[in-house]
C-alpha positions in Angstrom: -14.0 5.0 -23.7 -14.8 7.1 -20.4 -14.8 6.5 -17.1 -17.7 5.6 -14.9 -17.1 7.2 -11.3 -18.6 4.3 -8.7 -17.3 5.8 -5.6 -15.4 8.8 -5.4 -12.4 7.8 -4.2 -12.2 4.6 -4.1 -13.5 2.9 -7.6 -13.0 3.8 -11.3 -14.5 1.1 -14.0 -13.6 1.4 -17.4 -15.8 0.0 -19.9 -14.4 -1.1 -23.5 -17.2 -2.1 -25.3 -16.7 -4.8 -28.4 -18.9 -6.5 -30.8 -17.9 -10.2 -29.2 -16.5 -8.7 -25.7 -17.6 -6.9 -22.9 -14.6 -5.8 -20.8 -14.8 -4.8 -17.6 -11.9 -3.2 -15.6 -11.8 -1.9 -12.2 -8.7 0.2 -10.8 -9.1 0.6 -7.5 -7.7 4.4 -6.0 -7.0 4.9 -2.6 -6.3 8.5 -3.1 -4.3 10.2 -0.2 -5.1 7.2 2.1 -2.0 6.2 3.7 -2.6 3.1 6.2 1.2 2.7 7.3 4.6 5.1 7.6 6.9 2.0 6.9 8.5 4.6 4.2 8.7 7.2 6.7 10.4 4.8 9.3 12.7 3.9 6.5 13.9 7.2 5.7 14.1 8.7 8.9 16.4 5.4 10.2 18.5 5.3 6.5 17.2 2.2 5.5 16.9 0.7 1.9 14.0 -1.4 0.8 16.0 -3.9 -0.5 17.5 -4.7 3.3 14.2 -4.8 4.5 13.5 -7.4 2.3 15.7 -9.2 3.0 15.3 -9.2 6.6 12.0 -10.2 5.9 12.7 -12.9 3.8 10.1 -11.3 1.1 10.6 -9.9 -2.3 11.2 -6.6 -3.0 8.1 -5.9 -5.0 6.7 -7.3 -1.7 8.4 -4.8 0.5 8.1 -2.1 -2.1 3.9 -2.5 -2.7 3.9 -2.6 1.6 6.2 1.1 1.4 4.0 2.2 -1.3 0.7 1.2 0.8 -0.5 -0.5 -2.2 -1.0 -3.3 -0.2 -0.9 -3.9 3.8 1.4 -6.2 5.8 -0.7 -8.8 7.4 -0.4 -8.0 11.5 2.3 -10.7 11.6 4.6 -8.9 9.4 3.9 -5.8 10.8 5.0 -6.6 13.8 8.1 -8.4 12.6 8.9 -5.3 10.7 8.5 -3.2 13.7 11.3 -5.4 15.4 13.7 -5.2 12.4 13.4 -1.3 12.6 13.3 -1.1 16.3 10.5 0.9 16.7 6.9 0.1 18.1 4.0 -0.8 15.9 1.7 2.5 17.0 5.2 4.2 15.2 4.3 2.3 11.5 0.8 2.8 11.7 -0.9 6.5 10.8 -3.5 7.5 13.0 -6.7 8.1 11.5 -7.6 11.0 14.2 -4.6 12.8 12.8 -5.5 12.1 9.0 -8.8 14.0 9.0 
């Protein structure tokens, strides 16, 4: 089994190979790409996940995938976040000029 490199950063496909199954797995990397500084906000103010959560009225794998930028609050949330932390949204969000 090795890996087949589709895009450099961004997509690694496994194939497993059977005699009655074709697998096909895709792990999608977003390698030093951070989209938000919710975990930066967090520990700069003190602030547990787990309250943040529950402020938002979302899970803590929710909260925790969002921290992790696994995944991306929808704008919505975002901004509701940005309220619960009492900072503006520009603060949460990492500037791409500043990135490269």
């Amino acid at each position: 089994m090795s890996p087949v490199y589709r895009s450099r950063e961004q997509s690694l496909t496994f194939r497993i190979t059977d005699n009655k199954f074709h697998y096909i797995c895709t792990i999608l990397f977003v390698m030093n790409t951070q989209m938000n500084r919710i975990k930066e906000i967090l520990d700069e103010k003190g602030i547990k996940q787990t309250w943040l959560a529950e402020k938002l009225g979302k899970s803590f794998n929710m909260v925790n995938a969002y921290v992790q930028n696994r995944n991306q609050p929808p704008i919505e949330v975002l901004y509701k976040i940005a309220e619960i932390l009492q900072v503006s949204v520009k603060d949460l969000l990492v500037d791409s000029k500043e990135e490269k």
